[in-house]
LUMKE-513003 format. One line per 2 residues: number of its first residue (from 0); their letters; for each residue x negated, y, z negated of N, C-alpha, C. Coordinates in Angstrom, 3 decimals. Layout:
LUMKE-513003
NUM = a = X Y Z X Y Z X Y Z ~ ...
//
This chain:
LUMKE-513003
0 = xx = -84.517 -57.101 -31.456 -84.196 -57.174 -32.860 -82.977 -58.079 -33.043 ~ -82.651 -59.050 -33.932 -81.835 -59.769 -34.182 -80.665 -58.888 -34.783
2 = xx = -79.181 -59.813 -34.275 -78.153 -59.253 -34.680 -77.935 -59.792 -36.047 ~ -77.450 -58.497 -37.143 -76.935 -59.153 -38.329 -75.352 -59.902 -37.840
4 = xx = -75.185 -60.578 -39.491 -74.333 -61.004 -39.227 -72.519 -60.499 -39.112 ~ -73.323 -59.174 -39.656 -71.513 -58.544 -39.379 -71.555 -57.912 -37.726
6 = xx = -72.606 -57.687 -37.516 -72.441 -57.298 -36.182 -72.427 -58.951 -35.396 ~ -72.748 -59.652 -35.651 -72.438 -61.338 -34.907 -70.619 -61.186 -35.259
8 = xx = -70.442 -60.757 -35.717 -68.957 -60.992 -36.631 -67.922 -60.327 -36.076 ~ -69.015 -59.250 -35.607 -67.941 -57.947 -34.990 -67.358 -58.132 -33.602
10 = xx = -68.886 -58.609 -32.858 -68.709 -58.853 -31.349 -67.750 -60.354 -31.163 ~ -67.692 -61.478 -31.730 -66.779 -62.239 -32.438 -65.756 -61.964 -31.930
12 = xx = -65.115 -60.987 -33.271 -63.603 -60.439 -33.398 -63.366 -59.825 -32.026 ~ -64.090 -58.758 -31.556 -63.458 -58.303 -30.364 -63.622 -59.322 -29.247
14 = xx = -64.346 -60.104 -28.745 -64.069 -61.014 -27.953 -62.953 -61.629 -28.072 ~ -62.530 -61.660 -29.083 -60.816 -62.667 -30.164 -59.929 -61.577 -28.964
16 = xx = -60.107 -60.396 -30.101 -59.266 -59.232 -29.779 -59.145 -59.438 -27.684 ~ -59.837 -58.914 -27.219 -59.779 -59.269 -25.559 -59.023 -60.280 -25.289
18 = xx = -59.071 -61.321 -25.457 -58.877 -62.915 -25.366 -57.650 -62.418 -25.805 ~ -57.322 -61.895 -26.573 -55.659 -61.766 -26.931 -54.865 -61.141 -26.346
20 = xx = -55.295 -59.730 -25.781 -54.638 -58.820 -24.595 -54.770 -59.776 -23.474 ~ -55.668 -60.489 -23.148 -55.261 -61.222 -21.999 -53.685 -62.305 -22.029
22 = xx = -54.360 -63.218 -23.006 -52.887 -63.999 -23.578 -51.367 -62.983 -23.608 ~ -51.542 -62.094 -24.029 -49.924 -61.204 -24.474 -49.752 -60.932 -22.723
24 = xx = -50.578 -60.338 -22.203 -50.140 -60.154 -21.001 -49.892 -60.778 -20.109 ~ -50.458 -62.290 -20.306 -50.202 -63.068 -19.299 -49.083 -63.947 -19.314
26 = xx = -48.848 -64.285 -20.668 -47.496 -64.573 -21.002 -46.489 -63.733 -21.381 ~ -46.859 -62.273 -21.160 -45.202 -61.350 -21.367 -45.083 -61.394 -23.016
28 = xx = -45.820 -61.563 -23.694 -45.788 -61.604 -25.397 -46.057 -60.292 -25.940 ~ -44.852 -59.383 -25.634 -44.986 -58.086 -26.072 -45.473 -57.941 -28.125
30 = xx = -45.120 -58.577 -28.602 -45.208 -58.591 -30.000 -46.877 -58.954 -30.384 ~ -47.362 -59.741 -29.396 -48.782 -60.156 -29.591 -49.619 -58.916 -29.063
32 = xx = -49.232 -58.342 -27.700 -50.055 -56.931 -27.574 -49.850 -56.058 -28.272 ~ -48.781 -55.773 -29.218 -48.790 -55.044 -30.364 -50.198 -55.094 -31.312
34 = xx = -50.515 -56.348 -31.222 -51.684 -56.607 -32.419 -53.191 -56.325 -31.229 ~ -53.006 -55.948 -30.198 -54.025 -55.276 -29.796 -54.467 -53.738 -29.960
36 = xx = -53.682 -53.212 -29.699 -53.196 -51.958 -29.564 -53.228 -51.056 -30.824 ~ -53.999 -49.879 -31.374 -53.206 -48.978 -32.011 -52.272 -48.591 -31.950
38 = xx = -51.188 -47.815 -32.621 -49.800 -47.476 -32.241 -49.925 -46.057 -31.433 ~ -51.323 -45.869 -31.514 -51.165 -44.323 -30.702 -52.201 -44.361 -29.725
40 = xx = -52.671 -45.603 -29.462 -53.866 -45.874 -28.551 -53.329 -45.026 -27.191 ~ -54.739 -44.375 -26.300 -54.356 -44.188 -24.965 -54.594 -45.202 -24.087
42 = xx = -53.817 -45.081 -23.380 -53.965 -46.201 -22.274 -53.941 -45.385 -20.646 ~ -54.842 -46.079 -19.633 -54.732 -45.428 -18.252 -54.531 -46.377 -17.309
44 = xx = -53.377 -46.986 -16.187 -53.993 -48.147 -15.593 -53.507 -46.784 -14.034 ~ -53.897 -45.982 -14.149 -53.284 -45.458 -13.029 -54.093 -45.728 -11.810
46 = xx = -55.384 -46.335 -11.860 -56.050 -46.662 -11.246 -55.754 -48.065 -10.127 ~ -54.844 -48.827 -10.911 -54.182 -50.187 -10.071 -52.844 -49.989 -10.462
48 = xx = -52.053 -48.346 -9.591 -50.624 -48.310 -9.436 -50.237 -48.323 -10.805 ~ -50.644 -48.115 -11.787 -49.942 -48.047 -13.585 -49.523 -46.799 -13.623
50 = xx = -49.723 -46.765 -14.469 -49.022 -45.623 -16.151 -50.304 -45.377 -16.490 ~ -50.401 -43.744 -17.279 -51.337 -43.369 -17.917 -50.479 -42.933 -19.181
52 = xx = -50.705 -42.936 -20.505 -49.781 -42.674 -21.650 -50.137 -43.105 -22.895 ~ -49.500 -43.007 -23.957 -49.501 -43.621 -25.261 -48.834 -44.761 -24.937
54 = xx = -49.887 -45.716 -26.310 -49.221 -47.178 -26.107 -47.631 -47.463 -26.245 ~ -46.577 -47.019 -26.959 -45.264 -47.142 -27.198 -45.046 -47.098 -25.475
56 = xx = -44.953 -45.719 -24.470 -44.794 -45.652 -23.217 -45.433 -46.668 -22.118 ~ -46.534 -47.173 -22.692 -47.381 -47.786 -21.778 -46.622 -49.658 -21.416
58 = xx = -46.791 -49.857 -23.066 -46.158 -51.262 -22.882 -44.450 -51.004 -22.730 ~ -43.659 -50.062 -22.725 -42.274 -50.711 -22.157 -42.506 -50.311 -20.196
60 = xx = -43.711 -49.721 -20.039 -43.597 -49.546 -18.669 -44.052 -51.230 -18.316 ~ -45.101 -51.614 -19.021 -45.495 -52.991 -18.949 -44.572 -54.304 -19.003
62 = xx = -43.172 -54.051 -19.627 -42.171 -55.246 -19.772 -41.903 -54.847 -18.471 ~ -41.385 -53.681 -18.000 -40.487 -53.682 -16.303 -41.461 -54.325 -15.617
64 = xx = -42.588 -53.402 -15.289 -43.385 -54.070 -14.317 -44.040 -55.689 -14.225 ~ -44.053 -56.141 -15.411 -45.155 -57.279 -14.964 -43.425 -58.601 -15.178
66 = xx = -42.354 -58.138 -14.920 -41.285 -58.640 -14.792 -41.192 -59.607 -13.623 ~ -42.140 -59.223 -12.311 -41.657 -58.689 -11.519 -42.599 -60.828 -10.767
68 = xx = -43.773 -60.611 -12.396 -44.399 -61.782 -11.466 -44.256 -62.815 -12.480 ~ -44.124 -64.235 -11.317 -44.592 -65.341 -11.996 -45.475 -65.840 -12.350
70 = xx = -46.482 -65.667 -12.340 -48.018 -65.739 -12.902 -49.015 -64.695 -12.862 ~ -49.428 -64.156 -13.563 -50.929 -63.211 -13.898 -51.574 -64.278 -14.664
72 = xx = -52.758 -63.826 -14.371 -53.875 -65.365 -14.954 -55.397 -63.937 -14.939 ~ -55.531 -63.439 -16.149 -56.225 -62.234 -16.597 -57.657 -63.351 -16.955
74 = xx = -58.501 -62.956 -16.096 -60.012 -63.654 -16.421 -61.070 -62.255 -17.029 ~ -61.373 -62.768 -18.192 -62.691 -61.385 -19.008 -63.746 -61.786 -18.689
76 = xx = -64.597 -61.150 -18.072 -66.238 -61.866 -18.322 -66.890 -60.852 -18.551 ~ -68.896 -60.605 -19.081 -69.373 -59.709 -18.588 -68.778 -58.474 -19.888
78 = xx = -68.470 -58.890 -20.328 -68.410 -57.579 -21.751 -69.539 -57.491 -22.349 ~ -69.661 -55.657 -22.339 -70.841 -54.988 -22.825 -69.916 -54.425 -24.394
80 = xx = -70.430 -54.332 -25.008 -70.156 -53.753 -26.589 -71.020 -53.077 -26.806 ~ -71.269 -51.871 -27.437 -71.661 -51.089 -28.287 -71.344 -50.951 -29.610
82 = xx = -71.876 -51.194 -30.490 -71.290 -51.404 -31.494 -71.854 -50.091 -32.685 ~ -71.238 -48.556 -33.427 -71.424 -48.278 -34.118 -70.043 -48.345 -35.402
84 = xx = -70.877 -48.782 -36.319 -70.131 -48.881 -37.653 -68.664 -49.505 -37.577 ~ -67.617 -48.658 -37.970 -66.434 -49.070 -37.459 -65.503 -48.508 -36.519
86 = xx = -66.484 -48.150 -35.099 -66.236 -48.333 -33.895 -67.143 -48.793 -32.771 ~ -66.482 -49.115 -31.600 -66.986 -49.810 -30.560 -66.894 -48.978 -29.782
88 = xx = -67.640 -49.298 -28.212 -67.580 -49.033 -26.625 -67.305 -50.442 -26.291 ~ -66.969 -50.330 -25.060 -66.890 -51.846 -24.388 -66.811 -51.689 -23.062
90 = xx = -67.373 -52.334 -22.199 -67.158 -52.555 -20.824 -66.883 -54.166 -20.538 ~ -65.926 -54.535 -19.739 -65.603 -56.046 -19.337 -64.848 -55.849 -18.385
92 = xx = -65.711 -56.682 -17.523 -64.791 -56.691 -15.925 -63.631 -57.983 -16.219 ~ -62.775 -57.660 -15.172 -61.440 -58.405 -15.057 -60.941 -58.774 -13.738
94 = xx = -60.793 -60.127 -13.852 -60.388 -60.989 -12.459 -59.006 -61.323 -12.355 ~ -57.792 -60.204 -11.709 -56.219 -61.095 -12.238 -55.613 -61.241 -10.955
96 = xx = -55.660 -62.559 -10.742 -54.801 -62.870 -9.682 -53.243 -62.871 -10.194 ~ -52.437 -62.679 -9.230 -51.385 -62.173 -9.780 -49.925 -62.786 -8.347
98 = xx = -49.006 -63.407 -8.961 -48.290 -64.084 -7.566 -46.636 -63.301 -7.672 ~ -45.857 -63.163 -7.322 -44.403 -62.739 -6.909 -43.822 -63.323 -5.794
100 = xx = -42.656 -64.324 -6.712 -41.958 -65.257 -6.104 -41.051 -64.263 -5.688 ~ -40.247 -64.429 -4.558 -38.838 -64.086 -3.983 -37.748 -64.645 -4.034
102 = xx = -37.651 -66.025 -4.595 -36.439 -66.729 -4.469 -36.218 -67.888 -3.366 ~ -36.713 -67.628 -2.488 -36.925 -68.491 -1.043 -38.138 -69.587 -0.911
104 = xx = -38.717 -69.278 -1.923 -40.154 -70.313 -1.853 -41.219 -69.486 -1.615 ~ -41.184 -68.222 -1.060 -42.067 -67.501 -0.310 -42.869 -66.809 -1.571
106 = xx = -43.912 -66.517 -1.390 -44.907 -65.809 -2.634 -45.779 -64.814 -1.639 ~ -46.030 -63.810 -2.819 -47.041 -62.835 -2.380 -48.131 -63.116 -3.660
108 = xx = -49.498 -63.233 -3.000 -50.653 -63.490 -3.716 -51.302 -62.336 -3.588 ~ -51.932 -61.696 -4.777 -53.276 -60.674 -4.526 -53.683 -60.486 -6.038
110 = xx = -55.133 -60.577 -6.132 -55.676 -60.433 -6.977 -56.445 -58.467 -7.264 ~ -56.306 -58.615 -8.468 -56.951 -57.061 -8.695 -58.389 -57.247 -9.161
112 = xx = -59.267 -57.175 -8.857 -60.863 -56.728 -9.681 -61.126 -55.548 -10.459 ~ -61.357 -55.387 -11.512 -61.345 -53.958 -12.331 -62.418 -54.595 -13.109
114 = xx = -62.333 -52.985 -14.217 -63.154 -53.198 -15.463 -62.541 -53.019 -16.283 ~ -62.475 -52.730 -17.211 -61.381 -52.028 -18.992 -63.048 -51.373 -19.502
116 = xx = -62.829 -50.178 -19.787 -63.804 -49.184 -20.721 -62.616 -49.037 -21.599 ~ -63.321 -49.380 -22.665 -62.458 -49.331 -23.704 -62.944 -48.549 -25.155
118 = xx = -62.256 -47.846 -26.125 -62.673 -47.234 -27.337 -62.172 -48.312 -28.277 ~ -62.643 -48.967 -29.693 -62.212 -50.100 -29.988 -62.573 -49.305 -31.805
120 = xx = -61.574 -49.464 -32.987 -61.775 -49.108 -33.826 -61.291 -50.732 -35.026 ~ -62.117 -50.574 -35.884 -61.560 -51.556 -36.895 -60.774 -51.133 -37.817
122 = xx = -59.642 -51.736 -38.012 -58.931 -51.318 -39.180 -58.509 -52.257 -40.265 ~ -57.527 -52.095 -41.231 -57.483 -53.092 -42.322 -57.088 -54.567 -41.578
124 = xx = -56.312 -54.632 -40.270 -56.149 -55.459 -39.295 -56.860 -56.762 -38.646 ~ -58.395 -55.406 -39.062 -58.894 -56.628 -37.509 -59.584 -55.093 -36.802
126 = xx = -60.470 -55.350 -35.222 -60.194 -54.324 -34.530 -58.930 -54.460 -33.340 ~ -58.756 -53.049 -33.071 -57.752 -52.507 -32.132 -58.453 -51.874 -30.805
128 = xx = -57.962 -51.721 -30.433 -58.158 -51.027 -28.939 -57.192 -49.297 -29.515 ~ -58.284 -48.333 -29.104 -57.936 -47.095 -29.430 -57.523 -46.423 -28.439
130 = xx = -58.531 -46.872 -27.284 -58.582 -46.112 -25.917 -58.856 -47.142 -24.708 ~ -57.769 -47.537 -23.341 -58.565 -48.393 -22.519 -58.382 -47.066 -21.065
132 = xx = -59.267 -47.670 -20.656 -58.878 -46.950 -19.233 -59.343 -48.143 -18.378 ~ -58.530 -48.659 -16.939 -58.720 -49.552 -16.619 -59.079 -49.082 -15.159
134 = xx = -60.315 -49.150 -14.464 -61.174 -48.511 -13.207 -60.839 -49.969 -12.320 ~ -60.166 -49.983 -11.115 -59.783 -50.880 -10.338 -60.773 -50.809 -9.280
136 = xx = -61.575 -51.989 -8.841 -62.817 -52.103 -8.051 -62.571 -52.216 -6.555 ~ -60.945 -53.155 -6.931 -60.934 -53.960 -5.063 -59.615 -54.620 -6.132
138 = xx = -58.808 -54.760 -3.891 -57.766 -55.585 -4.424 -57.565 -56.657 -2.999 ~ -57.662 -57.533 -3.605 -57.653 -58.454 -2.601 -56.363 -59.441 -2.357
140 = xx = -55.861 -58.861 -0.823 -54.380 -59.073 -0.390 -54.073 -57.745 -0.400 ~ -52.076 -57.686 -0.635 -51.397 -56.151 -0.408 -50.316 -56.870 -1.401
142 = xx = -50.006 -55.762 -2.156 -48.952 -55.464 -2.976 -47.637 -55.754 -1.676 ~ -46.516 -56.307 -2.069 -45.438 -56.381 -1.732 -44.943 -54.781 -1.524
144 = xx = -44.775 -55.254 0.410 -44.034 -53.612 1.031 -45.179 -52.791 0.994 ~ -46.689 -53.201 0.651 -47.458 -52.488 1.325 -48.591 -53.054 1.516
//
């Protein structure tokens, strides 16, 4: 059956929406993941060493930690949507290689493979992300000191 056009419209926006949590995070643009996020969204990354919490807790755990690197480079592919009314499901796997300089020249490289299941609601905004939980597949390399 063909998609109408608000549902062409919808899947659209949240592809936007994704595409934008990637951008805020990859450049440290805390004010831009604001516009992902509900203000009371849950979030879980406990799965790749995170925080599980409300978004306010989640992203200042997110300024310390992702402090730490000089490049995350967040790849989306492979998003499933569900789409009822004015809410979503979503599944989209995620490719983030991720580097930490030391000062010496020396770098630690390792990439994470996950998915984001996500709860996604529209509001006067745009849509938001209500709920992510982020399921870590494989990590390829070792975290620094382990």
């Amino acid at each position: 059956m063909p998609l109408s056009l608000q549902e062409l419209s919808d899947r659209i926006e949240i592809n936007d929406l994704l595409t934008r949590y990637a951008k805020a995070i990859d450049s440290q643009d805390y004010e831009l993941l604001d516009t992902c996020f509900l203000p009371d969204a849950d979030i879980d990354y406990v799965s790749s060493g995170g925080i599980a919490g409300k978004y306010p807790e989640v992203r200042a755990w997110l300024e310390k930690a992702l402090a730490i690197f000089s490049v995350t480079l967040h790849s989306l592919s492979n998003s499933e949507i569900e789409l009822d009314g004015d809410r979503a499901k979503g599944r989209t796997l995620v490719t983030n290689p991720m580097c930490i300089r030391d000062g010496d020249d020396n770098q630690t490289i390792f990439t994470v493979y996950a998915h984001y299941e996500d709860e996604l609601v529209r509001t006067a905004d745009g849509w938001r992300i209500a709920r992510r939980f982020e399921r870590q597949a494989l990590l390829d390399g070792s975290l620094p000191g382990g």
